[in-house]
C-alpha positions in Angstrom: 0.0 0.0 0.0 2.8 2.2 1.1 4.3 1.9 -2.5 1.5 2.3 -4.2 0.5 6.0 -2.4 4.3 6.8 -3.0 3.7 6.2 -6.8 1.0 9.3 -6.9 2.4 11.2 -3.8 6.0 11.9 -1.9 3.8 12.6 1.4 2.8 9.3 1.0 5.9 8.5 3.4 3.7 10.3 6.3 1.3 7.4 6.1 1.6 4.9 8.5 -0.2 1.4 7.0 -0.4 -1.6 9.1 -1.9 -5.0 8.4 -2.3 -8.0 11.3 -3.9 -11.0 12.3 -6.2 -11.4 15.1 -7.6 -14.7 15.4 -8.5 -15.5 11.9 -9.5 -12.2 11.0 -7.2 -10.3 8.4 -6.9 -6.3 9.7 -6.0 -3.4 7.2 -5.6 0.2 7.9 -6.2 2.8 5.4 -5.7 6.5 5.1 -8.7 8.8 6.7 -9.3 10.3 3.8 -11.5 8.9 0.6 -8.8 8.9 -2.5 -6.3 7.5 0.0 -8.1 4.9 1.1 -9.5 4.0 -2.3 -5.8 4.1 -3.6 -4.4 2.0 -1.0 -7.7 -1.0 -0.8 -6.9 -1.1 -5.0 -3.2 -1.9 -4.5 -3.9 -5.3 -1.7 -8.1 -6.3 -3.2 -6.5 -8.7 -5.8 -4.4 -10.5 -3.1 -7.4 -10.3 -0.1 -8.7 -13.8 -1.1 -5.6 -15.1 -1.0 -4.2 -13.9 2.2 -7.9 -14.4 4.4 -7.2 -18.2 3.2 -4.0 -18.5 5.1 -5.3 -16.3 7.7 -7.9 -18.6 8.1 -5.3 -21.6 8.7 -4.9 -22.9 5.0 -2.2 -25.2 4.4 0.5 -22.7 3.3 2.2 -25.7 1.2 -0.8 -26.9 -1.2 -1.5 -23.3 -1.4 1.8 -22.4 -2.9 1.7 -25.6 -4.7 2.6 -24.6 -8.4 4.9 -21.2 -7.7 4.4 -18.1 -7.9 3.2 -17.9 -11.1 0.1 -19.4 -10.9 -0.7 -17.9 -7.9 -0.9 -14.2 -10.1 -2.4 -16.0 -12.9 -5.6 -17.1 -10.2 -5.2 -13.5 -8.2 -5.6 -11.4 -11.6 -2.3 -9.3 -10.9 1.3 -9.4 -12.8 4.3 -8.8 -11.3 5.2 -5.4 -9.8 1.7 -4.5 -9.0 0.1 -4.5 -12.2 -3.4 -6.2 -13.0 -3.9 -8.6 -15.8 -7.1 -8.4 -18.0 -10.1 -9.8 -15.5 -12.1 -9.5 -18.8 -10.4 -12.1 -20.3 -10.4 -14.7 -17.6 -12.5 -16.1 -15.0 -10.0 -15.6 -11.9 -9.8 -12.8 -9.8 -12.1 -9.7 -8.2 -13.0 -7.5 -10.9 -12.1 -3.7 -8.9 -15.4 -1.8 -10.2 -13.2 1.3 -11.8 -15.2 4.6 -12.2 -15.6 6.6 -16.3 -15.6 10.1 -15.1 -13.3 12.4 -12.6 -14.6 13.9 -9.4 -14.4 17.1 -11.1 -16.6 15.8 -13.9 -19.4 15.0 -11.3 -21.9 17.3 -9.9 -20.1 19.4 -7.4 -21.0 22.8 -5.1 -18.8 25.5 -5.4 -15.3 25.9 -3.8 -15.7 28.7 -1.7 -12.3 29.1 -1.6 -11.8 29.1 -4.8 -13.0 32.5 -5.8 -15.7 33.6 -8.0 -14.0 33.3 -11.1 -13.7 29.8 -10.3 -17.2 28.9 -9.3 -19.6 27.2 -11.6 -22.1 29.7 -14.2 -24.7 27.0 -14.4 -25.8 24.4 -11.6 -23.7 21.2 -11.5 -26.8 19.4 -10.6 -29.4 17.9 -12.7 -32.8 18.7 -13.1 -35.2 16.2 -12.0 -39.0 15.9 -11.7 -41.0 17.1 -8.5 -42.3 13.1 -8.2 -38.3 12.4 -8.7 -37.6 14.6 -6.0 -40.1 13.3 -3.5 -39.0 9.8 -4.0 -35.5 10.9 -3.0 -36.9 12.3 0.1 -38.7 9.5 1.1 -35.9 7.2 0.8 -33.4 8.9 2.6 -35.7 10.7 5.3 -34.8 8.5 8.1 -37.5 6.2 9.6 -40.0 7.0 12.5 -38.7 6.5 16.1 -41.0 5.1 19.1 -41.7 6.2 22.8 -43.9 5.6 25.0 -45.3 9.1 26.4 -48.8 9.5 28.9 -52.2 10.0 27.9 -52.5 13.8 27.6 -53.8 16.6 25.9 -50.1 17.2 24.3 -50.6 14.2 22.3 -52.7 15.8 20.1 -50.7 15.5 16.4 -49.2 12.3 17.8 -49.5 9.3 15.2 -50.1 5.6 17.0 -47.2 3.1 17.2 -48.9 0.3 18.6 -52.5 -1.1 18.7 -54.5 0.2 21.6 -56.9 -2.1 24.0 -59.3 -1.0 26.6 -57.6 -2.0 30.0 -61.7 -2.1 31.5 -65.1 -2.3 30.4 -66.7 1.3 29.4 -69.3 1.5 31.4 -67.8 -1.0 34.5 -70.8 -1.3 35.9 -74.7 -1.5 34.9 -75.5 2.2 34.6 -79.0 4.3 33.5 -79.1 6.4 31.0 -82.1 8.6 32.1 -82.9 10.6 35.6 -86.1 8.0 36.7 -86.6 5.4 38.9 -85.0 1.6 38.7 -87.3 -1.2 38.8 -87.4 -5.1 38.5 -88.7 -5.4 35.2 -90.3 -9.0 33.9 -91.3 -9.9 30.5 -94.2 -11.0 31.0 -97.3 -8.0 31.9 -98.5 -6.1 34.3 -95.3 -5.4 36.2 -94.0 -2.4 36.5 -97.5 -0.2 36.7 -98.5 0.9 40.4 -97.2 3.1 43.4 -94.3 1.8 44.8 -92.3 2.8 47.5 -88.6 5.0 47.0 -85.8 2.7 49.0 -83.6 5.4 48.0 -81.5 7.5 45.9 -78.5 6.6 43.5 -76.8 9.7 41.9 -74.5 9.6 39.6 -70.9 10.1 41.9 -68.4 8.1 43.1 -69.0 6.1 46.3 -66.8 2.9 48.1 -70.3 1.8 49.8 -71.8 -1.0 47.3 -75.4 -0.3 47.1 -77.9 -2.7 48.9 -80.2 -4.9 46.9 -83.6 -3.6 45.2 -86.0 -5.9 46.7 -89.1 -6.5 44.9 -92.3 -3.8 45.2 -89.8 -1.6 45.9 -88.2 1.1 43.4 -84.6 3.4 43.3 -84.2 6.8 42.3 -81.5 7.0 40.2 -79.8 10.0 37.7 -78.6 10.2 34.4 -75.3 7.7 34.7 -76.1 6.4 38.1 -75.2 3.0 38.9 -78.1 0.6 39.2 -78.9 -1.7 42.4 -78.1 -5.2 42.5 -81.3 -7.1 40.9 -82.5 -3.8 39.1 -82.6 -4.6 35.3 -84.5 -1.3 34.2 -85.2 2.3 34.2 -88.8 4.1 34.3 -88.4 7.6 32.9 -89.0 10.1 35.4 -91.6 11.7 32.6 -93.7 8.4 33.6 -94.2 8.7 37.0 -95.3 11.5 39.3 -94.9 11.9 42.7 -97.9 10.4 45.7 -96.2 11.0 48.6 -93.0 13.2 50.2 -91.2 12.0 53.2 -92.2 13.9 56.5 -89.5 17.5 55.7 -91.1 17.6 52.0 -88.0 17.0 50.5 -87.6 13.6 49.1 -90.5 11.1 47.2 -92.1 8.3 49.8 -94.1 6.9 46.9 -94.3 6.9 43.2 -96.5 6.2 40.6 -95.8 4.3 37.6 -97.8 5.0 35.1 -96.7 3.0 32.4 -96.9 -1.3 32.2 -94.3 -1.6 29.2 -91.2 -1.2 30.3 -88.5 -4.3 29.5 -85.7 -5.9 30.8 -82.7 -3.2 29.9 -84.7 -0.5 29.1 -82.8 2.9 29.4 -79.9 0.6 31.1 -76.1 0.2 29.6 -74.8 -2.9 30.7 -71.2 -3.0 31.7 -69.1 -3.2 28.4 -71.7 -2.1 26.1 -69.9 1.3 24.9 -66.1 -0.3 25.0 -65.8 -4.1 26.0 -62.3 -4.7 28.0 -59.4 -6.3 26.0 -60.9 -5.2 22.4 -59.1 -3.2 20.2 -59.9 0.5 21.0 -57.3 2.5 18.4 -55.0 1.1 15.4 -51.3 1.7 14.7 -51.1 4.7 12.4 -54.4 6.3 13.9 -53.7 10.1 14.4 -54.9 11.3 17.9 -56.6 14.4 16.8 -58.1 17.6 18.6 -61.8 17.1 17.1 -62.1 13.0 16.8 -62.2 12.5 20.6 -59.1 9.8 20.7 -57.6 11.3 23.8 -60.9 10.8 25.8 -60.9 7.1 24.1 -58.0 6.7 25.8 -58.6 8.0 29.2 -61.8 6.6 29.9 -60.6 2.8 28.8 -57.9 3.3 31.6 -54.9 3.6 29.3 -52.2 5.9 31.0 -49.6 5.4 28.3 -49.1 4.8 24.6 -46.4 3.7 22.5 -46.6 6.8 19.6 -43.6 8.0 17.4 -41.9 11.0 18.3 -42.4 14.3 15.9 -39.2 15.6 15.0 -37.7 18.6 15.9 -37.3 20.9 13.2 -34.5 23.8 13.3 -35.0 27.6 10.9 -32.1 29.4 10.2 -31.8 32.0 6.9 -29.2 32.8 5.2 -27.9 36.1 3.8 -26.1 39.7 5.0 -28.6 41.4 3.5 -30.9 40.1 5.9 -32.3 42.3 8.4 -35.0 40.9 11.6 -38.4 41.4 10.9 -39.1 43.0 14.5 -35.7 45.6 13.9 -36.5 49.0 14.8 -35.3 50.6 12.7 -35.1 52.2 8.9 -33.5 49.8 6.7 -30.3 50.6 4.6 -30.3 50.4 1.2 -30.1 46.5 -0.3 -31.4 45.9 3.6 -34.6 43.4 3.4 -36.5 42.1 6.4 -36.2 38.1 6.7 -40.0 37.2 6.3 -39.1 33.2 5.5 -38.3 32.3 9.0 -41.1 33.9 10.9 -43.5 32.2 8.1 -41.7 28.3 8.4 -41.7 28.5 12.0 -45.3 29.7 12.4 -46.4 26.9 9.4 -44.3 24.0 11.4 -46.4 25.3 14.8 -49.4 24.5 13.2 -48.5 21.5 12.0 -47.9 20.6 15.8 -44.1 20.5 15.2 -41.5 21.6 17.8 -39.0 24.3 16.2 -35.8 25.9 16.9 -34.9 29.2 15.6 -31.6 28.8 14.7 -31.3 32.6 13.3 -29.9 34.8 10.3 -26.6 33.2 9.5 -24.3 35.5 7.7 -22.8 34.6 4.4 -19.7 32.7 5.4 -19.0 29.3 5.0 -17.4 29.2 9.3 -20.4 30.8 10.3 -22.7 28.7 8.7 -21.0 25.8 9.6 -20.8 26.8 13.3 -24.2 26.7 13.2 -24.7 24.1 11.3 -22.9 21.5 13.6 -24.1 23.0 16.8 -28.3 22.6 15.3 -27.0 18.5 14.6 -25.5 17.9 18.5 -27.5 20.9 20.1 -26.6 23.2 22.5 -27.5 24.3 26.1 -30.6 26.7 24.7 -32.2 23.9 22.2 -31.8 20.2 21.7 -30.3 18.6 18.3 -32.8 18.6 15.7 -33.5 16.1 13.3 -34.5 18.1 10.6 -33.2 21.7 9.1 -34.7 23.8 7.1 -33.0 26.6 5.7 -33.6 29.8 3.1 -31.7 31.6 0.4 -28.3 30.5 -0.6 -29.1 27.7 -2.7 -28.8 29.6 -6.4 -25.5 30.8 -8.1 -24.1 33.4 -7.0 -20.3 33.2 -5.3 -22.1 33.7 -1.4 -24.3 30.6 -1.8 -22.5 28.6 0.6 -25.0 26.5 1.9 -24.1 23.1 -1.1 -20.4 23.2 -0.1 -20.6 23.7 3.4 -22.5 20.4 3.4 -20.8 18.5 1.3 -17.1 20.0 2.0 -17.2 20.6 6.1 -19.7 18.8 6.9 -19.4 14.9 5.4 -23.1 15.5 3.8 -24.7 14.5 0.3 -26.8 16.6 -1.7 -29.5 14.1 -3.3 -30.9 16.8 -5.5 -30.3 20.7 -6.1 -32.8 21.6 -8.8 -36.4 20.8 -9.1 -38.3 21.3 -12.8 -40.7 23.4 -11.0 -42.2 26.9 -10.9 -41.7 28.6 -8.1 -38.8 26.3 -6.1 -36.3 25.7 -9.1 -32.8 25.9 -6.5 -34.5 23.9 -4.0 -32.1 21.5 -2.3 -32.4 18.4 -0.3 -29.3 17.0 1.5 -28.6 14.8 4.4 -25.7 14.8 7.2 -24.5 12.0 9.2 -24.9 12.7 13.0 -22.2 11.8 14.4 -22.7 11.4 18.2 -23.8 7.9 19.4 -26.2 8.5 22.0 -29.0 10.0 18.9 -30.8 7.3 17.5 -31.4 9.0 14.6 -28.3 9.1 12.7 -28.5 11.5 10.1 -30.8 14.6 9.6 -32.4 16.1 6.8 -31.4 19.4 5.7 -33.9 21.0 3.4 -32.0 24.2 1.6 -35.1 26.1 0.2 -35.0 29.1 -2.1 -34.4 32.8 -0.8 -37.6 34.5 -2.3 -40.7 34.0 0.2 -43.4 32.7 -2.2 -40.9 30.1 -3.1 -40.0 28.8 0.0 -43.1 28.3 1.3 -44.7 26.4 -1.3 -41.7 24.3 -1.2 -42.0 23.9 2.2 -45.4 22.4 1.6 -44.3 20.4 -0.9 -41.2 18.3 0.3 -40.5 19.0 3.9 -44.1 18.3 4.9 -44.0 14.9 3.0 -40.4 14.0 5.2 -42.4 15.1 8.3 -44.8 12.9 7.7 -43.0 10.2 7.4 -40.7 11.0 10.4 -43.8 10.9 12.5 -45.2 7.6 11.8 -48.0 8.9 9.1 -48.4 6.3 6.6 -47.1 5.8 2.9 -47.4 9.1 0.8 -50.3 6.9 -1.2 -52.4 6.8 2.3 -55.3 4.3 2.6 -58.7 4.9 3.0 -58.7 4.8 6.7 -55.2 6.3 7.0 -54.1 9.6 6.5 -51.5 9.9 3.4 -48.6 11.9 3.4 -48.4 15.3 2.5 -51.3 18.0 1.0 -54.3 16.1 0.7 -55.2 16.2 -2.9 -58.8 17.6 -4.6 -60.1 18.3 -8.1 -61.2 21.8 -8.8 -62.8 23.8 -11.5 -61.1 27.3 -12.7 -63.1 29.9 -11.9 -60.9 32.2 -14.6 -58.1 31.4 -17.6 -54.4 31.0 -16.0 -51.6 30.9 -18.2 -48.8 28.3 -17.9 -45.1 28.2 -17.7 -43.9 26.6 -21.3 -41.6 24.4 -19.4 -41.9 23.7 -15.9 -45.2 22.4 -14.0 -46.2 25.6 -11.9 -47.4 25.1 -8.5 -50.0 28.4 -8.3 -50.6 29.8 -5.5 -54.8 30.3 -5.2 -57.7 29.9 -3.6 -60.2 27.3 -3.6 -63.9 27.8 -2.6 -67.0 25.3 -2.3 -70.0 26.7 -4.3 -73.9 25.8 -3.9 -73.5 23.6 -6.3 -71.2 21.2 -4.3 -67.9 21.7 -6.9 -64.7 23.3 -6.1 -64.0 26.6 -7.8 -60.3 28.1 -8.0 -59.3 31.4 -8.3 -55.7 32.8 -8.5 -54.3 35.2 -5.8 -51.9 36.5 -8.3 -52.2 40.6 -8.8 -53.5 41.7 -12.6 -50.4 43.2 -14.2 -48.2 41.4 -11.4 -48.9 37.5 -11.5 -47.3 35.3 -9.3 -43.5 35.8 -9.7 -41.6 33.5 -6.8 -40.3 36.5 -5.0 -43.8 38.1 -4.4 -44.9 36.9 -1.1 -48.6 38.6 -1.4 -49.5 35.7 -3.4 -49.0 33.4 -0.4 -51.4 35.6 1.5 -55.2 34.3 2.1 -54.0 31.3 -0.2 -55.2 27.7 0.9 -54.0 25.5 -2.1 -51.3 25.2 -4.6 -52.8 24.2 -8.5 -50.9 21.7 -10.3 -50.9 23.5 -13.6 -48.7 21.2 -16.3 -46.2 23.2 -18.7 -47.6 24.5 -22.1 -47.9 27.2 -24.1 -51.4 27.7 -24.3 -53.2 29.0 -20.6 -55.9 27.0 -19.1 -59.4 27.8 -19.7 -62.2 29.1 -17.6 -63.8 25.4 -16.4 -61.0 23.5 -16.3 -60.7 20.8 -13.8 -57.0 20.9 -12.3 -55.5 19.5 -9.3 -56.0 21.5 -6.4 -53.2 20.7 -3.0 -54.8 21.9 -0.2 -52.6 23.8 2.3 -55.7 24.8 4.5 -59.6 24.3 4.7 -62.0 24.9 2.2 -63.4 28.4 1.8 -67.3 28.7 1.5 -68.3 30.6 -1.5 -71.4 31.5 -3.4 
């Protein structure tokens, strides 16, 4: 190996190989760094099979057993190093050798190179939005498990485990009216007549059983009340009235019944009847909602804890010295703007019932951003790591978009895509970074590098990072079932309620607003400005928006009536 490196390198004499035995194991060192290590494995791969069969206690003799020769000839290599043709012959480990230079693949800039050096069009190719979204859901990392109690903060949380009731719902036999309890027969009369009041059962906890209902004898009871032992029904207190008070006037003596119909279990819930212990209460993959009443579900089945999987925690940082706070009071200097994109992400991810960390304007310089870069992936004393990052501007091609090489150079990352054939959202980037402290579970995060202009990056924020949230919080596949929510914007069809024109080349994602007329369709209008439209960098198209139209390129607009898909970011707006 070590004269191998020297062939390509003097400083190769600062490397310090070793190779061993332990056991039967064969042990090689290489270089920390990739081309080194890649050089040195090629100089020893042809020889491996070789040397692990005498490592492994091979009789050295029969081995060596026709020279040296043929030994080469089986190994693939030639004397002094070389490699014979593994093309030709069946022998030997064919080395997989690369066609192109890493200068020839898709690279970020070198900051340090200087502008003159950086690239004037994108390395990266251009791949389709459903291209991009696959990426992201194969290298989003998988949903994590805890167990967490039942309460109201677990609203948002998606189920990891089946759910069963721990007791019966109602435990014990229960009315459902206020009225009186009775010993009800089949057969008639039976239950019409004055009858003395035994006493009272309300509807609040007590450790004192109640006595037996004997017969001719009846029980006041309210709504929820627990019946007496050998009561089986409920007379409505609408069918009785009132014969006789005890001596202070407060309480019945006697009642009549006026009725002779009343059955077996009438106005009764037997113990079990809403929620039967041990059955299955709540699925894996159910969402526990604010409005479905799954919390309650929980509670009143006697389950304290659930198994759920954890939401991630998403950091917002933007990028750019031009930036200036949103709440800064002050004038703004000129080619000052006020950073809009992180106030908007953090306040979508809140309502998405995500935990966020702002992470801050970062300025543009590759330490900086790195800084706080690595300090969002192991956190800090103020936040936790995160497990997802989401940051603006940076992304295009000018020489202070340093967001693609900081990853990739510093940081040990890989950029999986950094251009989307999309209107608005072109630059958009998705990348991920090994984590590397051990105690995380989650090994690498997600770093979503989203365009500068605020129209942009929210609609791509809707359209990749909420799919990767998703998934990170245990919602099901992105094509959903019918009883499971899907991944990302639910979906609708809508009519256009005016013509839109389209981009010639890239599907446009248009920003609009859909409402649900008297005649049960969905109409869509544009929020784009007359004389304006919806350039990426105007963020009043965002405002009062609730969907994003999938309008396909072409050259021709879209008529008045057309049925397009609609993504809905929000609810449906009643219209005329």
């Amino acid at each position: 190996m070590l004269a191998e490196s020297l062939k390509v390198t003097p400083f190769a004499m600062m490397s310090r190989p070793v190779a061993g035995v332990r056991n039967k194991s064969l042990i090689l060192t290489l270089p920390g760094s990739v081309k080194g290590a890649k050089e040195n494995l090629e100089a020893v791969i042809d020889v491996l099979p070789h040397a692990c069969m005498q490592a492994a206690g091979a009789d050295s003799r029969s081995l060596h057993a026709g020279g040296v020769k043929k030994l080469e000839a089986e190994a693939g290599v030639a004397a002094g190093g070389g490699r014979h043709d593994h093309h030709h012959h069946g022998g030997g480990h064919v080395v997989p050798k690369p066609h192109t230079s890493p200068e020839d693949r898709p690279m970020s800039n070198d900051p340090s190179a200087g502008p003159t050096r950086r690239h004037r069009t994108s390395p990266y190719p251009m791949i389709s939005v459903e291209e991009a979204l696959a990426i992201i859901e194969r290298e989003t990392p998988s949903p994590r498990v805890e167990e967490v109690p039942v309460e109201e903060d677990l609203v948002g949380h998606v189920l990891a485990k089946d759910v069963y009731a721990n007791e019966d719902v109602p435990a014990y036999r229960a009315s459902i009216v206020d009225g009186y309890a009775v010993i009800a027969k089949e057969t008639r009369p039976n239950t019409k007549g004055v009858f003395p009041v035994a006493y009272v059962s309300h509807a609040e906890r007590s450790s004192i059983s109640l006595p037996p209902l004997r017969p001719g004898k009846i029980v006041r009871v309210t709504t929820g009340a627990p019946l007496p032992p050998n009561a089986n029904a409920v007379v409505m207190v609408e069918d009785t009235i009132v014969k006789s008070t005890t001596i202070d006037g407060k309480e019945e003596a006697t009642v009549e019944i006026l009725t002779d119909d009343i059955k077996p279990g009438e106005n009764v819930r037997e113990p079990g009847s809403d929620v039967a212990e041990g059955s299955k209460i709540l699925s894996k993959g159910d969402v526990l909602s604010a409005v479905g009443g799954e919390i309650g579900l929980l509670a009143s089945t006697g389950n304290t804890d659930v198994k759920v999987y954890t939401k991630p925690i998403v950091g917002v940082l933007s990028t750019g010295d031009e930036l200036v706070r949103h709440d800064a009071e002050r004038a703004l200097h000129e080619g000052e703007i006020r950073d809009s994109n992180r106030p908007a992400l953090i306040s979508c991810l809140m309502a998405w019932g995500i935990e966020t960390v702002d992470l801050g304007i970062v300025s543009d310089s590759s330490k900086d951003l790195e800084t706080v870069l690595r300090d969002a992936l192991r956190g800090t004393m103020d936040h936790p790591p995160v497990d997802v990052i989401i940051t603006t501007g940076g992304v295009s091609m000018g020489e202070r978009d340093l967001l693609k090489p900081t990853i990739e150079r510093l940081l040990g990352g890989t950029i999986h895509f950094g251009r989307v054939a999309m209107k608005p959202g072109k630059p958009t980037t998705f990348a991920t970074i090994p984590r590397k402290t051990s105690n995380n579970p989650r090994k690498q995060v997600a770093i979503f590098a989203l365009p500068g202009n605020p129209a942009s990056a929210l609609v791509t924020m809707h359209l990749f990072v909420l799919p990767a949230l998703h998934k990170l919080m245990g919602f099901s596949h992105p094509d959903g079932t019918e009883d499971r929510p899907s991944r990302g914007l639910p979906r609708v069809r809508a009519v256009l309620a005016h013509p839109i024109p389209r981009d010639p080349k890239r599907t446009e994602y248009h920003r609009a607003v859909v409402t649900a007329s008297r005649d049960g369709r969905l109409r869509a209008s544009s929020t784009g400005l007359e004389g304006v439209g919806q350039r990426s960098s105007r963020v009043a198209s965002m405002a009062k928006a609730n969907a994003l139209l999938v309008l396909p390129p072409g050259v021709e607009s879209l008529p008045e009536g057309e049925l397009v898909e609609a993504l809905m970011m929000g609810q449906i707006v009643p219209g005329n």
